[in-house]
N, C-alpha and C positions, 0 to 999 in steps of 0.2 A: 184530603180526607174524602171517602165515600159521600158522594150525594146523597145516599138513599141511609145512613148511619142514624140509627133512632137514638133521640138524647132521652125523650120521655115517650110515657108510651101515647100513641095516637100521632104523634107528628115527630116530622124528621126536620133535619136543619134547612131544607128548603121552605118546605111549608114554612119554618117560623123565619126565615129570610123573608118571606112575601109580605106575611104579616104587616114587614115593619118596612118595608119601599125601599126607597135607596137611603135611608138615615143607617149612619155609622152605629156599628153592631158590638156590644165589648163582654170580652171576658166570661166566666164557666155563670156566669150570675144574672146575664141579660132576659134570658128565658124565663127565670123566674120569675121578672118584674111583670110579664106581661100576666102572672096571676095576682099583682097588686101584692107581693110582698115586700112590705115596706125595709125591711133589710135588706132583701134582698137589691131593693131599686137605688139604697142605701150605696149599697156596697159598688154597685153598676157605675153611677151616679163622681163615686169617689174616681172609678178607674177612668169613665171619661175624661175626668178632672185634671190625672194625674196623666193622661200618656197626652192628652191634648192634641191629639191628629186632626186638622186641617186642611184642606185644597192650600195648593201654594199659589196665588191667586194668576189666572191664567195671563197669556203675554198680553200686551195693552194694544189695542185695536179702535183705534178713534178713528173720527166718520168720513164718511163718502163723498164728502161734496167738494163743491168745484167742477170743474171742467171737466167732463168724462176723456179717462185715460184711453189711450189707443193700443191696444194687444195686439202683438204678430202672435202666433203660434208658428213651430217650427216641427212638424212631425204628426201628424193624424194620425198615428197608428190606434190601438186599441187603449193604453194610458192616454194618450193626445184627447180622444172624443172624452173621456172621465174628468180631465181637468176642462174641457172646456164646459164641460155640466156643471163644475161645481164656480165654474165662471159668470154662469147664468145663459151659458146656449148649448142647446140641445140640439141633434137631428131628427130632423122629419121621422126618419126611421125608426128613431128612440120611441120619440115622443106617439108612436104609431104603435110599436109595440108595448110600450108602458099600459097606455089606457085599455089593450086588450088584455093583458094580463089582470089590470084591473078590475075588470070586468069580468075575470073568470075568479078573481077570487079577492074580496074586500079587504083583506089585510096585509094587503100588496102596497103599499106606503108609497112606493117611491114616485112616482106621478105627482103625488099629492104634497111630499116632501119638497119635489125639484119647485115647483109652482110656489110652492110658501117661501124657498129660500129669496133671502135678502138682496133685494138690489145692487152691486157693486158701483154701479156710473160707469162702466166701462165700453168702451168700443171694441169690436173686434174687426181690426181695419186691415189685418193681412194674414196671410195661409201660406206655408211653405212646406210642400210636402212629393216626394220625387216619382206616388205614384200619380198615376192620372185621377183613375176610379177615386179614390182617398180627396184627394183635390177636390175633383166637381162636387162629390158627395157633401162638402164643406160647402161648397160655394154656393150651393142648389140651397142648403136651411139659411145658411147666415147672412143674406142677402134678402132682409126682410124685417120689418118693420122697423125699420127707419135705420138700420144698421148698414154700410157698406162692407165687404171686404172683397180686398184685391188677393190675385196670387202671383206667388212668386216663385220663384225655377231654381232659384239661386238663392241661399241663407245670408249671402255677404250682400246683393240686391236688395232684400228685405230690410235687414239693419241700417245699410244708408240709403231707406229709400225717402226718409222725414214723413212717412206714414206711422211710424211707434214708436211711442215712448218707452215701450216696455215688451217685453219675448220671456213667450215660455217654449223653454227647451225641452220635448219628450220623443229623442229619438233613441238610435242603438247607443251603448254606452261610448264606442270609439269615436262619435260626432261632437259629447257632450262639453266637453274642454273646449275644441279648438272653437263653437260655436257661440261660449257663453265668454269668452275670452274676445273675439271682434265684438260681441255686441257690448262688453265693460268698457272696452277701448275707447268705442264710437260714442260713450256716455249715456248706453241704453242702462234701463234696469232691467235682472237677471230674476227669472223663477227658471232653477233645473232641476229636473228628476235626478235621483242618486243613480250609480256613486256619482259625484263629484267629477271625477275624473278616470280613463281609463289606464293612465300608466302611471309614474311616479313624477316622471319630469314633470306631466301635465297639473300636477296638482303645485309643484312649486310655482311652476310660471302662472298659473290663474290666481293663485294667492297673491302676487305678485299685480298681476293688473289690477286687482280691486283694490291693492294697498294705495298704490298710483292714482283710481279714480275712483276715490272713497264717497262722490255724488251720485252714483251707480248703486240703486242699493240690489243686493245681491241676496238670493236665498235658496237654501237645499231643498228639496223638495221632502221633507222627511214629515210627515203630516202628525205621525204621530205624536209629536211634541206637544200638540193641545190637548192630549186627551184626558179626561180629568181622572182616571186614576192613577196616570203617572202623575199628574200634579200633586195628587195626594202622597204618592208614595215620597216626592221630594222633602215634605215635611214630615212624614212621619222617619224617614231617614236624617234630616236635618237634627230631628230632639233624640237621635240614636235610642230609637226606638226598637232596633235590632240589636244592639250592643255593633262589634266589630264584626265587618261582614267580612268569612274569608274565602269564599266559594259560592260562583252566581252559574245556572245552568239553563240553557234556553237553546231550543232547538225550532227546526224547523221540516215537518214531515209530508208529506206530498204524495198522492199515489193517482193519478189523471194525466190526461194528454196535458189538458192546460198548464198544470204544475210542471208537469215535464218539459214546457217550452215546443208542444207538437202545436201548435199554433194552424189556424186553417191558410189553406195557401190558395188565393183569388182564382178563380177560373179565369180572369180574365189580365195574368198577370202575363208581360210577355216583354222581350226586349223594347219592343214598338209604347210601351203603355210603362216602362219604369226607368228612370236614368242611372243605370245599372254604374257608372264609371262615379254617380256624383254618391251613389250608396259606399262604395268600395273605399273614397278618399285615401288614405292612408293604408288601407291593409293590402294583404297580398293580393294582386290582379290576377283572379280566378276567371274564368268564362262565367256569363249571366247564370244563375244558380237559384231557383224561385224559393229553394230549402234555406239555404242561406238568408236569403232577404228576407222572408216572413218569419223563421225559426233559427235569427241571428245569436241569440242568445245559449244557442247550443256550441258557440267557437269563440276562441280566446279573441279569433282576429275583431271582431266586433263587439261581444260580452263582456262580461266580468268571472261568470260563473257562478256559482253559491258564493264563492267567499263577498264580491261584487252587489250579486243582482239580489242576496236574502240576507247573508250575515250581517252587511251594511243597515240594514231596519231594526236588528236586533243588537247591535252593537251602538248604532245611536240611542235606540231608548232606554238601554241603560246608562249610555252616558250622558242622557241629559238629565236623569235620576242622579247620579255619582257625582260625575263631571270628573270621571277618574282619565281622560285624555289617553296619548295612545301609549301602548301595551307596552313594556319593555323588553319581553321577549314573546315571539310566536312557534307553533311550530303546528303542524300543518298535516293532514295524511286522508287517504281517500281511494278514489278508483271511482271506476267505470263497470257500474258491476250489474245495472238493470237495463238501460237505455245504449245498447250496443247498434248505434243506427247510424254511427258516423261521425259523431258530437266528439268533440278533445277537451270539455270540462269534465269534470266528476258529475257521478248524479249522486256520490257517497261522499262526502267529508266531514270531518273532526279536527276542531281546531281548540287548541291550548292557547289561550289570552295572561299572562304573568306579568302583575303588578305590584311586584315587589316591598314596593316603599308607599304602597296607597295606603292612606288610612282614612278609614268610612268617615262622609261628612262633607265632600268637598276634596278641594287639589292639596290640602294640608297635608304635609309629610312630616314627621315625627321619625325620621330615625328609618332601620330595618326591624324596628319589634314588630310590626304588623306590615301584612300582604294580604292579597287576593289574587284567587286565576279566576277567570271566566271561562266556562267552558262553554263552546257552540260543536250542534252536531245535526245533521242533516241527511236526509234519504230523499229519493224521489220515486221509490219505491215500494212508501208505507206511509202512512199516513196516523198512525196512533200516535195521538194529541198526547206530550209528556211537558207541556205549560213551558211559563218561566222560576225559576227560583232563588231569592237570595237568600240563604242562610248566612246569618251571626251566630254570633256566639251566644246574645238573650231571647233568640227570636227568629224565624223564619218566615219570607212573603212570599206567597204566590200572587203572582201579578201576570193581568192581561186588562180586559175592558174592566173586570173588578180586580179589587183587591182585596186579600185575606193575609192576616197576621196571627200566627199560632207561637205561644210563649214556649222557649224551649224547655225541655222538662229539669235542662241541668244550667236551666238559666243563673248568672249569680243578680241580675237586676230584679229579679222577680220571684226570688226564691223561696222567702217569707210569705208572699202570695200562695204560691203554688204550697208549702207546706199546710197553709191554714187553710186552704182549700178554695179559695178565692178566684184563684184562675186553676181551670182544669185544659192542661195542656193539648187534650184532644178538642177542645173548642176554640173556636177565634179569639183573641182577645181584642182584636179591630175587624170591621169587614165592611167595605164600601161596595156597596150591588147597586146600581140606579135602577137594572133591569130587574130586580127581585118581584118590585109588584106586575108581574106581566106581560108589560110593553115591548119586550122582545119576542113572545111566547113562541110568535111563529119566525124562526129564523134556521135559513140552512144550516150544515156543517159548516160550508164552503164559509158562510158569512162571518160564522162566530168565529174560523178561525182568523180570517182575516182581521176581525174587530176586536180580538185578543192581544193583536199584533198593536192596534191602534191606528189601523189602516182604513177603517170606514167609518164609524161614526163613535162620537164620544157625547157628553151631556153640558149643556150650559141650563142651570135653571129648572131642571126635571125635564129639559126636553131634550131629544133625540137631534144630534146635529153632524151635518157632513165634515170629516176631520179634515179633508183636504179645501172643502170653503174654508173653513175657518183659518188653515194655515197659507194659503191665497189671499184670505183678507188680511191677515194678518200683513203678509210683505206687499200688498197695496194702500195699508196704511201706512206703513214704514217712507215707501214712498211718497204720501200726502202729508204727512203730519210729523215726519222725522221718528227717531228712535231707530233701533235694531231688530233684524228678524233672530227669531229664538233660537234657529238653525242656518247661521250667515257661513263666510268664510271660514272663519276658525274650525264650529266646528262643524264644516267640510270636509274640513284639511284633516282634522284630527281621524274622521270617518276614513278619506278618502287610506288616510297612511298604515289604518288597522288593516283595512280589507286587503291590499297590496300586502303587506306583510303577509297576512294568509294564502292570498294564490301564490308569492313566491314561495315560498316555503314550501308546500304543496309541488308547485312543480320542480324544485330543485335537491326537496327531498333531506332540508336541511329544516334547524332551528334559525330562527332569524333573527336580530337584536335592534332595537330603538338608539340610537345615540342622538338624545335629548338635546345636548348643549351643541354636537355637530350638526343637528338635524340631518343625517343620515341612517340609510337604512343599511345595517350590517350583514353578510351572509357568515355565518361562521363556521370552523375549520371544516373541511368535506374534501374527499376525493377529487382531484384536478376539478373545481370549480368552476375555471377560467373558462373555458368551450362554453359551458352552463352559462354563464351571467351575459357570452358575450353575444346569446342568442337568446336570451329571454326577451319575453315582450313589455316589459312594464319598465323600459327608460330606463335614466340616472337620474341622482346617484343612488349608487350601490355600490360599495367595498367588502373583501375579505376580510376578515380577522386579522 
């Protein structure tokens, strides 16, 4: 709905958003109460009653203590220095340009933020990273108050070096398996960046080791899982408070170098300063290529692509809402139609998600009366913000860092309402804003999209908190105190086997199929296919029709 859409005259639904903070907002009747109409507050009163939305209360994160854990990192790159901030170390260089920003303008948080976050107990005892520059850079801050870290040349050196107990993985997506897979072996524990995995094989066989060394605790790096208004959105979908959903749409749009993967390439990058052969591992042995190694994520040999490196974010957080697991069919189409620089992913796709036998609520199947598709669609050459959406049948939510639910006008749960005038379907009849009173006033484009996504920060408490601490603490307490991270294995696997369906699809130019009970990924019928599969890059299995 219009931001600027006036309910009464003198204030519009923001203004009376602010009014009331981040407290849950209901129904065509809420506005009224704040003139003290006692029917009115009556009436408001009854619907909060009756729809009863709640935070589903966030994943459990008991304490720190004990012997400070010992961290490798495996990747400095531009993710690598973000997780180690939300780890509790900073570079010099950060920490140099924070305070000046600071200092030019007061409602620059993040200094003030990094300095207030919670102490984890942790050591950061080791650095694996194959540029030079990148390396020392690490080793020049973290190398200081009372802290040691070593580096290391070699990711298989690190893991059995009995320097750590634990590795975080943030490098290019083709390292991410074979990396997180010696260190489960070795009885490390696993934090990795998504996807998961870069082929198909790689996702069976990583499943597969963690099954084996279930002391390893292992977690996706999918941060948004804490953010409290998808927690909200799990209960207010829990009490089907949308009726049956049968079409969810979320995109992701993009119009900058950064979005586009043009990533800055070091002056001081050169064969002599990068181990050109330990970057390449497995892919095609090209000549040293600086394009490549810093704006890897523009080729299949090393990326994922949209379907990979964005769909993956927006395909978990609604399946940790759903928990509708992977698609039964995909089907996939796109092109190269802005960023003609030399890249062989898309910078355009669309992708059809069909779940046939889902019914809203959970993995419950009931038969084929009810489905859902999902639909994702993506540019890297526009950027107009088109949210997320899941429409039901009694109700429709737009979801990002807030959430809003507008009753459908041809609702049948709500229909008596809406006839007696009780819910006015161009109003909310739920709306969780934490940032309504203010506290975000000053925030980029860049940020809000990101924090829409559930990528930067979400709320514990009224207050403003890092989503990816929180999802670090969270699998550091998994490790101290037992339990499961809320983004483990499974659904990795579940993430890693949507997003593969997409790129194949995509590049084979076919519909794809799930066989659930074979756990295989089907290609189905197509023109001489066999050339096509027996040159794709994303493993087995894979079978015809």
């Amino acid at each position: 709905m219009a931001e600027d859409k006036k309910l009464f005259k003198g204030f519009s639904r923001r203004d009376l958003l602010k009014s009331l903070g981040g407290i849950p907002i209901l129904g065509a009747v809420w506005f009224a109460g704040i003139n003290h109409d006692k029917k009115a507050k009556l009436e408001r009163d009854f619907l909060l009653e009756k729809l009863n939305i709640k935070a589903t209360p966030p994943p459990e994160s008991g304490p720190m203590s004990g012997e400070p854990l010992r961290i490798g990192l495996i990747g400095f790159g531009i993710r690598g220095e973000q997780l180690m901030r939300s780890l509790g170390f900073a570079t010099n260089e950060w920490l140099e340009d924070m305070a000046a920003s600071a200092a030019k303008n007061p409602n620059d948080k993040r200094l003030a933020d990094f300095k207030s976050q919670e102490g984890l107990n942790v050591k950061l005892s080791a650095i694996c990273d194959i540029f030079d520059v990148r390396a020392e850079k690490a080793l020049r801050s973290f190398n200081s108050n009372g802290n040691t870290c070593k580096r290391f040349d070699n990711y298989l050196d690190l893991i059995h070096s009995g320097e750590v107990d634990a590795i975080i993985i943030a490098t290019p997506d083709h390292w991410h398996a074979p990396m997180a897979k010696a260190a489960i072996e070795a009885g490390i524990h696993v934090y990795l960046e998504k996807p998961m995995t870069h082929t198909v094989q790689e996702t069976y066989e990583l499943r597969e080791a963690c099954r084996k060394n279930p002391k390893a605790v292992f977690a996706v790096g999918h941060q948004h899982r804490q953010t409290q208004s998808f927690l909200t959105a799990m209960d207010a979908l829990a009490k089907n408070t949308l009726g049956h959903v049968s079409l969810i749409m979320t995109t992701t749009n993009r119009n900058d170098d950064n979005g586009a993967w043009q990533y800055e390439i070091h002056p001081e990058a050169s064969p002599e300063t990068i181990d050109w052969n330990a970057f390449l591992g497995t892919a095609p042995q090209v000549p040293f290529n600086t394009e490549h190694f810093f704006r890897w994520r523009k080729w299949w040999a090393y990326g994922s692509g949209l379907s990979g490196d964005l769909l993956t974010h927006d395909y978990d957080r609604i399946n940790c809402i759903l928990k509708m697991g992977i698609p039964k069919y995909v089907t996939a189409s796109g092109g190269i139609y802005t960023h003609r620089d030399g890249r062989n992913v898309p910078d355009v796709m669309h992708v059809n998600m069909e779940f046939p036998e889902f019914t809203t609520g959970g993995t419950q199947r009931e038969g084929k009366e009810k489905g859902m598709t999902l639909v994702y669609s993506a540019t890297l050459g526009n950027q107009f913000e088109r949210g997320t959406v899941l429409m039901g049948h009694d109700a429709s939510m737009e979801l990002g860092n807030t959430l809003t639910i507008y009753a459908d006008p041809r609702s049948t749960k709500y229909k008596d309402m809406i006839q007696e005038g009780r819910i006015d379907p161009t109003v909310p009849i739920f709306q969780y804003d934490p940032s309504a009173s203010g506290v975000d006033a000053v925030t980029s484009a860049t940020a809000k999209y990101f924090a829409d996504k559930g990528l930067l920060w979400t709320y514990r408490d009224g207050k403003r908190v890092d989503s990816t601490f929180l999802h670090i603490r969270e699998w550091l307490s998994c490790i101290r105190n037992g339990g499961e991270p809320s983004c483990g294995v499974q659904e990795g696997f579940e993430e890693a086997i949507a997003a593969h369906m997409a790129g194949l699809s995509y590049k084979i130019g076919r519909k794809v199929e799930w066989d659930e009970e074979k756990e295989i990924i089907i290609a189905l019928p197509g023109e001489d296919l066999d050339a096509i599969l027996l040159d794709n890059d994303y493993g087995l299995p894979i079978q015809k029709a």
